[in-house]
PyMOL Python script that loads the backbone (N, CA, C, O; Angstrom):
from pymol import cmd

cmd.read_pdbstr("""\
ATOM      1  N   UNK A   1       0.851  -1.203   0.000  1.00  0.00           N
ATOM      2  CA  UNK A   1       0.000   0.000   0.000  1.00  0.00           C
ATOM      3  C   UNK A   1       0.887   1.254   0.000  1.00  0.00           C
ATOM      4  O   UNK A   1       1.617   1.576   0.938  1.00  0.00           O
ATOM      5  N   UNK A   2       0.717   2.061  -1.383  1.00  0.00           N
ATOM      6  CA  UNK A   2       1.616   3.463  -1.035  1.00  0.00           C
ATOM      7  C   UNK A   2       0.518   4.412  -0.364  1.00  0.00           C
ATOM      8  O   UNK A   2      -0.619   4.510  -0.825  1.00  0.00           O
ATOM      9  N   UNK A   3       0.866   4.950   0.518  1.00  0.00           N
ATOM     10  CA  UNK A   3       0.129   5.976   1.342  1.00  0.00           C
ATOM     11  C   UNK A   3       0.020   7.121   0.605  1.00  0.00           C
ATOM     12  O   UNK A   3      -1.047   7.660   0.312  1.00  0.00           O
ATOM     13  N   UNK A   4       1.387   7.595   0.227  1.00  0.00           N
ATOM     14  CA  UNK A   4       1.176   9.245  -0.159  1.00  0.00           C
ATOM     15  C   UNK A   4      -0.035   9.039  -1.549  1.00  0.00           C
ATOM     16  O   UNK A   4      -0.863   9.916  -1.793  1.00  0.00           O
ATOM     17  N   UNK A   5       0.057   7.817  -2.306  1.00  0.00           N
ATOM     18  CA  UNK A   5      -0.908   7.931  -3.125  1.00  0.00           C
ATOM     19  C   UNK A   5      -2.197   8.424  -2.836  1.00  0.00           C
ATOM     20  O   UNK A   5      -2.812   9.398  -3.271  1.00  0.00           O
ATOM     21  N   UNK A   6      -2.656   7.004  -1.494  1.00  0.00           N
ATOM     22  CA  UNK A   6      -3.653   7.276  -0.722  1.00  0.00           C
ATOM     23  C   UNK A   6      -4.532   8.693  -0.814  1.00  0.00           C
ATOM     24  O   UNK A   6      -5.612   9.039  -1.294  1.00  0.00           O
ATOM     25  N   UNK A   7      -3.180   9.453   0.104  1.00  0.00           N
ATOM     26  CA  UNK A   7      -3.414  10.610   0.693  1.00  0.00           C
ATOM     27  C   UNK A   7      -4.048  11.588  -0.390  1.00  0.00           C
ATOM     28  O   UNK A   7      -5.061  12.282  -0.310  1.00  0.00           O
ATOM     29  N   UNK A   8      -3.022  11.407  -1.557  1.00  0.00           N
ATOM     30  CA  UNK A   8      -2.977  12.408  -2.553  1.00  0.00           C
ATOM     31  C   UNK A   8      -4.539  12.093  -3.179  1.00  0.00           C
ATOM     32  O   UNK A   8      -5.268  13.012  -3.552  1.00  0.00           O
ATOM     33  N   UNK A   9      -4.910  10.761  -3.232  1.00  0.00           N
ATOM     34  CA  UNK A   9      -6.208  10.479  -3.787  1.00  0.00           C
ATOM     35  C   UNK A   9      -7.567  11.309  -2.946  1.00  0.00           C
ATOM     36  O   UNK A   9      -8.480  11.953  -3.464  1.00  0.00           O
ATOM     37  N   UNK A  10      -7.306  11.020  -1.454  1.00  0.00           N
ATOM     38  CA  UNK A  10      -8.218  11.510  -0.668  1.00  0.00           C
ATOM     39  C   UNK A  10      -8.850  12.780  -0.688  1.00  0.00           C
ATOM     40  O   UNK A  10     -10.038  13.091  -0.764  1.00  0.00           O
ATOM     41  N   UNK A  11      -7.295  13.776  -0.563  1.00  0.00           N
ATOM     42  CA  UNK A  11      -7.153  15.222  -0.958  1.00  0.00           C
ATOM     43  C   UNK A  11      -8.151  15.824  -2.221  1.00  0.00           C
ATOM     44  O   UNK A  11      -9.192  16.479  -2.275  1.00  0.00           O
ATOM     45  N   UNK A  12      -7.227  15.221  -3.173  1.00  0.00           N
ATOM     46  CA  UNK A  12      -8.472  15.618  -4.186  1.00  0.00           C
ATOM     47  C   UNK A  12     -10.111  15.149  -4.340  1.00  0.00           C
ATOM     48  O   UNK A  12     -10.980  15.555  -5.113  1.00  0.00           O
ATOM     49  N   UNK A  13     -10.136  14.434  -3.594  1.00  0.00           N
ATOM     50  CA  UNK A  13     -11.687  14.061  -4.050  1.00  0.00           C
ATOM     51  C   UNK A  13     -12.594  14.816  -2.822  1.00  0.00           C
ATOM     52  O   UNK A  13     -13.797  15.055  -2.932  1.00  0.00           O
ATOM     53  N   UNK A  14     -11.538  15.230  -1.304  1.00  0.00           N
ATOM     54  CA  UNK A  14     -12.443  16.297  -0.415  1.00  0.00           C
ATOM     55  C   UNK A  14     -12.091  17.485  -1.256  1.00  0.00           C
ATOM     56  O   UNK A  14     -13.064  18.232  -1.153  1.00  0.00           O
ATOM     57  N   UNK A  15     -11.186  18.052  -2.048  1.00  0.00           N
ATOM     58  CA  UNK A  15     -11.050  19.607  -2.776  1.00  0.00           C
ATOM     59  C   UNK A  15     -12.383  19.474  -3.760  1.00  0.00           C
ATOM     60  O   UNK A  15     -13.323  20.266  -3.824  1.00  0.00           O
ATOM     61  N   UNK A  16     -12.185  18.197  -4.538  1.00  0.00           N
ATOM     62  CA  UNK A  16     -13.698  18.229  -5.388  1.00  0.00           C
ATOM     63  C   UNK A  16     -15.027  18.663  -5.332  1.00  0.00           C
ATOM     64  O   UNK A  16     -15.770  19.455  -5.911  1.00  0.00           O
ATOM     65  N   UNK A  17     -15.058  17.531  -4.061  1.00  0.00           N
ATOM     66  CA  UNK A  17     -16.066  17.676  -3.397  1.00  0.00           C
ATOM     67  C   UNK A  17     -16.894  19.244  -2.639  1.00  0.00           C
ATOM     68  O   UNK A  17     -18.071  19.601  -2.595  1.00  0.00           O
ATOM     69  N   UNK A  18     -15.805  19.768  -2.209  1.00  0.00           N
ATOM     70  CA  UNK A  18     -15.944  21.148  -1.305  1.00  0.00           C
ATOM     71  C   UNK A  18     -15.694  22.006  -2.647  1.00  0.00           C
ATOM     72  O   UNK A  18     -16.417  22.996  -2.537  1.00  0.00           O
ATOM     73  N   UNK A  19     -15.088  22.053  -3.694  1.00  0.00           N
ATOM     74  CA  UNK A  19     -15.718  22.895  -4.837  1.00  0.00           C
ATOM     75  C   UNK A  19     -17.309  22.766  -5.358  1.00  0.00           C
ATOM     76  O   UNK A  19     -18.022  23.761  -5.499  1.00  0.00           O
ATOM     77  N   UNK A  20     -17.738  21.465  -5.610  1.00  0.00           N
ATOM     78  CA  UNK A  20     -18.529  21.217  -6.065  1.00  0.00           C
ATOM     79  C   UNK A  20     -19.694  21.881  -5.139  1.00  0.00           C
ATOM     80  O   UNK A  20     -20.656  22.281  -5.795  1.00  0.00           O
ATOM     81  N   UNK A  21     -19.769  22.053  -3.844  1.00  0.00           N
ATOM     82  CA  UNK A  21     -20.700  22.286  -2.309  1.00  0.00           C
ATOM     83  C   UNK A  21     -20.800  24.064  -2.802  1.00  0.00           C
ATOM     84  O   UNK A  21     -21.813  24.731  -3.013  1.00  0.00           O
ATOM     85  N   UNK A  22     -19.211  24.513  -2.883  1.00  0.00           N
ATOM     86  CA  UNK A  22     -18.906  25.703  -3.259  1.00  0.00           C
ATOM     87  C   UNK A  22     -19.697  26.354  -4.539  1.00  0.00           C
ATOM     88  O   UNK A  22     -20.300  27.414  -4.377  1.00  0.00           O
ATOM     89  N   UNK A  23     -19.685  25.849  -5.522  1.00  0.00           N
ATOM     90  CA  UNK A  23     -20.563  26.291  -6.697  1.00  0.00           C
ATOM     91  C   UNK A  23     -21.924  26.277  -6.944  1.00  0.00           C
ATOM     92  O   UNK A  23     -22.754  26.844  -7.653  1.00  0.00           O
ATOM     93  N   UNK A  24     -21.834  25.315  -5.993  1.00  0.00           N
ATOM     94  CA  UNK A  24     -23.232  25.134  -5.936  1.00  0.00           C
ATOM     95  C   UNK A  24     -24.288  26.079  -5.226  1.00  0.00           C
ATOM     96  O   UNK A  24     -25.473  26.312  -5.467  1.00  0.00           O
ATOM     97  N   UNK A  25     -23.286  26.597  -4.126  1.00  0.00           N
ATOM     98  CA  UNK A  25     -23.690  27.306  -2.944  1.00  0.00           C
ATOM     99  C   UNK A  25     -23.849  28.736  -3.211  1.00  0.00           C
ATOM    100  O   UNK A  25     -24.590  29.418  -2.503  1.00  0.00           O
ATOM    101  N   UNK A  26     -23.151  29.259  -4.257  1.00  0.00           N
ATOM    102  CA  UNK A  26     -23.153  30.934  -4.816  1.00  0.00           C
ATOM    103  C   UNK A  26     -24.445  30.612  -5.251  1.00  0.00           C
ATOM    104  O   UNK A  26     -25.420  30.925  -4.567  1.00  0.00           O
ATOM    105  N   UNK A  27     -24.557  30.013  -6.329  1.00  0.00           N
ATOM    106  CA  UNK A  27     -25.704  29.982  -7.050  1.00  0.00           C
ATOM    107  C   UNK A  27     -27.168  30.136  -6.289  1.00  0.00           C
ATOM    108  O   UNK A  27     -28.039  30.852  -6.782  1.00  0.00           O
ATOM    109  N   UNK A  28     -27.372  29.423  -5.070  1.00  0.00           N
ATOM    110  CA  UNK A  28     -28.521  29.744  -4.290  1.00  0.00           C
ATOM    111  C   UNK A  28     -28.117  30.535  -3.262  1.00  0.00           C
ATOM    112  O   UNK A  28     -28.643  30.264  -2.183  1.00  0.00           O
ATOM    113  N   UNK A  29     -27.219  31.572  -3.279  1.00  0.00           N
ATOM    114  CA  UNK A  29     -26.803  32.599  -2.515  1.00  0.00           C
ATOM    115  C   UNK A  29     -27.880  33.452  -3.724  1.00  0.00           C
ATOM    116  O   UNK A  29     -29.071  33.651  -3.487  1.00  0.00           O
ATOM    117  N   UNK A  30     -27.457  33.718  -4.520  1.00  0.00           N
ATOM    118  CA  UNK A  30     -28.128  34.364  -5.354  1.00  0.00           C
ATOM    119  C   UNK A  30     -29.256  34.490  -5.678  1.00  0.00           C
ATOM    120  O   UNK A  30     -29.832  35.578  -5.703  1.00  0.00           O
ATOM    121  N   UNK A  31     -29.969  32.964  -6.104  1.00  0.00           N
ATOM    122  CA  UNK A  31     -31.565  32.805  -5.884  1.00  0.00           C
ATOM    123  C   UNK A  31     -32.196  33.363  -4.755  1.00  0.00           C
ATOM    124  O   UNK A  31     -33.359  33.765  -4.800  1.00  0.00           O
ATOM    125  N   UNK A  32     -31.524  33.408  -3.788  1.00  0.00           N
ATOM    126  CA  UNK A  32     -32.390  33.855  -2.606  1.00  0.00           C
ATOM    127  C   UNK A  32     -32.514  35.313  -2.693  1.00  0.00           C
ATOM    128  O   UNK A  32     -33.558  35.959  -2.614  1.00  0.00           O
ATOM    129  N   UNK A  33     -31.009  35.869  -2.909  1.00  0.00           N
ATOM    130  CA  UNK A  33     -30.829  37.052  -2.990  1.00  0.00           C
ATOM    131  C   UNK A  33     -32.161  37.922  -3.592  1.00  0.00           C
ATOM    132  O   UNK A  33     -32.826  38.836  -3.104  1.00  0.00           O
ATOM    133  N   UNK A  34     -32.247  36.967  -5.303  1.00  0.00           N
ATOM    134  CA  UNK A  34     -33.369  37.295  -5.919  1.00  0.00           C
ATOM    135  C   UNK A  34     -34.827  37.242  -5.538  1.00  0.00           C
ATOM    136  O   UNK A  34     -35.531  38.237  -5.707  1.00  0.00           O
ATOM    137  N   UNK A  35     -35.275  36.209  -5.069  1.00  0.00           N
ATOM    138  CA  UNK A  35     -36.226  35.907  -4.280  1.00  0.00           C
ATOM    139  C   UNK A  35     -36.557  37.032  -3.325  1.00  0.00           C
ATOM    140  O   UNK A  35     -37.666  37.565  -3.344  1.00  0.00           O
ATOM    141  N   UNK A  36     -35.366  37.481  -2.287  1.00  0.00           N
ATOM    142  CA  UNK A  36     -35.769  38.680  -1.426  1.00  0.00           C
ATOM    143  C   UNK A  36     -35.983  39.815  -2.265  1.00  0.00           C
ATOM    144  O   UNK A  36     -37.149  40.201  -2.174  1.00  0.00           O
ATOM    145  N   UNK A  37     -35.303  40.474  -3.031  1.00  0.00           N
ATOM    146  CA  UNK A  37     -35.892  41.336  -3.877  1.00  0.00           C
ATOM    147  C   UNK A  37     -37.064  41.255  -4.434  1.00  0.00           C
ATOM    148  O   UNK A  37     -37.734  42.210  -4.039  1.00  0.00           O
ATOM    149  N   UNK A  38     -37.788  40.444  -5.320  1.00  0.00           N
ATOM    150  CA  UNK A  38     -38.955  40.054  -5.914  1.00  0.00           C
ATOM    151  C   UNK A  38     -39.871  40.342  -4.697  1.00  0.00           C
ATOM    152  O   UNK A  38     -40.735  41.216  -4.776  1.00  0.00           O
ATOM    153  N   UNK A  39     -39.632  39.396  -3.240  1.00  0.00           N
ATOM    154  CA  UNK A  39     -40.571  39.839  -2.424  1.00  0.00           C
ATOM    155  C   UNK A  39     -40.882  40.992  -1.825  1.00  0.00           C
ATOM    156  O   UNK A  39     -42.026  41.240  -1.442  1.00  0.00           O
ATOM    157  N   UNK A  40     -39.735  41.918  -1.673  1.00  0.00           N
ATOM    158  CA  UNK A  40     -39.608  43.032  -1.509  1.00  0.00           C
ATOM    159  C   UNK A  40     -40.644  44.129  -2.448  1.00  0.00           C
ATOM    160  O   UNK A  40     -41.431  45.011  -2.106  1.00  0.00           O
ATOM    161  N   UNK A  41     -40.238  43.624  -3.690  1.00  0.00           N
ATOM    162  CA  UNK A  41     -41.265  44.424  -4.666  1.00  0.00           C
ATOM    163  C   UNK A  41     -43.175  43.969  -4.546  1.00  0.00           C
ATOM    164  O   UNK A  41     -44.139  44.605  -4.973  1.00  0.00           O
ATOM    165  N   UNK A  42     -43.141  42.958  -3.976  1.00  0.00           N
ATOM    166  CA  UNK A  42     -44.784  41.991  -4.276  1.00  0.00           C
ATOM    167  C   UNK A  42     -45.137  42.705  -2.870  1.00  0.00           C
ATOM    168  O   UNK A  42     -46.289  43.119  -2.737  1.00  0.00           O
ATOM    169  N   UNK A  43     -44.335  42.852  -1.951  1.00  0.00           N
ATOM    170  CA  UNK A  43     -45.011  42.886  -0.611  1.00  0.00           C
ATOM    171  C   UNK A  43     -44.725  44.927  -0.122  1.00  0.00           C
ATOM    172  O   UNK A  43     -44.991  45.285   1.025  1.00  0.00           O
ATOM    173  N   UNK A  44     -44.354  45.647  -0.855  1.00  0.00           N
ATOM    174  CA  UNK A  44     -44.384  47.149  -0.828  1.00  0.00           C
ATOM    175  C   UNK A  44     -45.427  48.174  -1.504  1.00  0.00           C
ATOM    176  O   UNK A  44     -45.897  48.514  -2.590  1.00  0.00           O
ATOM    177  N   UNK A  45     -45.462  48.406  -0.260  1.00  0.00           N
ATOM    178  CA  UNK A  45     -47.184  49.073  -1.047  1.00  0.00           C
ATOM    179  C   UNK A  45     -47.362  50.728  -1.638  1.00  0.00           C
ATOM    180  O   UNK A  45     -48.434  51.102  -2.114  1.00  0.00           O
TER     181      UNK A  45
END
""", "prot")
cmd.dss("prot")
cmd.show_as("cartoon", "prot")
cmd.util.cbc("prot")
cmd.orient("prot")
């Protein structure tokens, strides 16, 4: 068993992973963002 392989395998697939969480996560940063605006406009009288 080479370890550093291991390691090196592990590494990248939590960096993947936590990009993937990451991109995902702007994107409904934003929807919401939008969402509060829209409601902002529906609910101002």
């Amino acid at each position: 068993m080479n370890w550093n392989l291991l390691i090196i395998f592990f590494s990248l697939i939590l960096i993947l992973t936590t990009s993937m969480m990451y991109f995902n996560f702007i994107p409904n940063i934003q929807k919401s963002i939008i969402i509060k605006k829209t409601m902002k406009k529906n609910w101002s009288w």
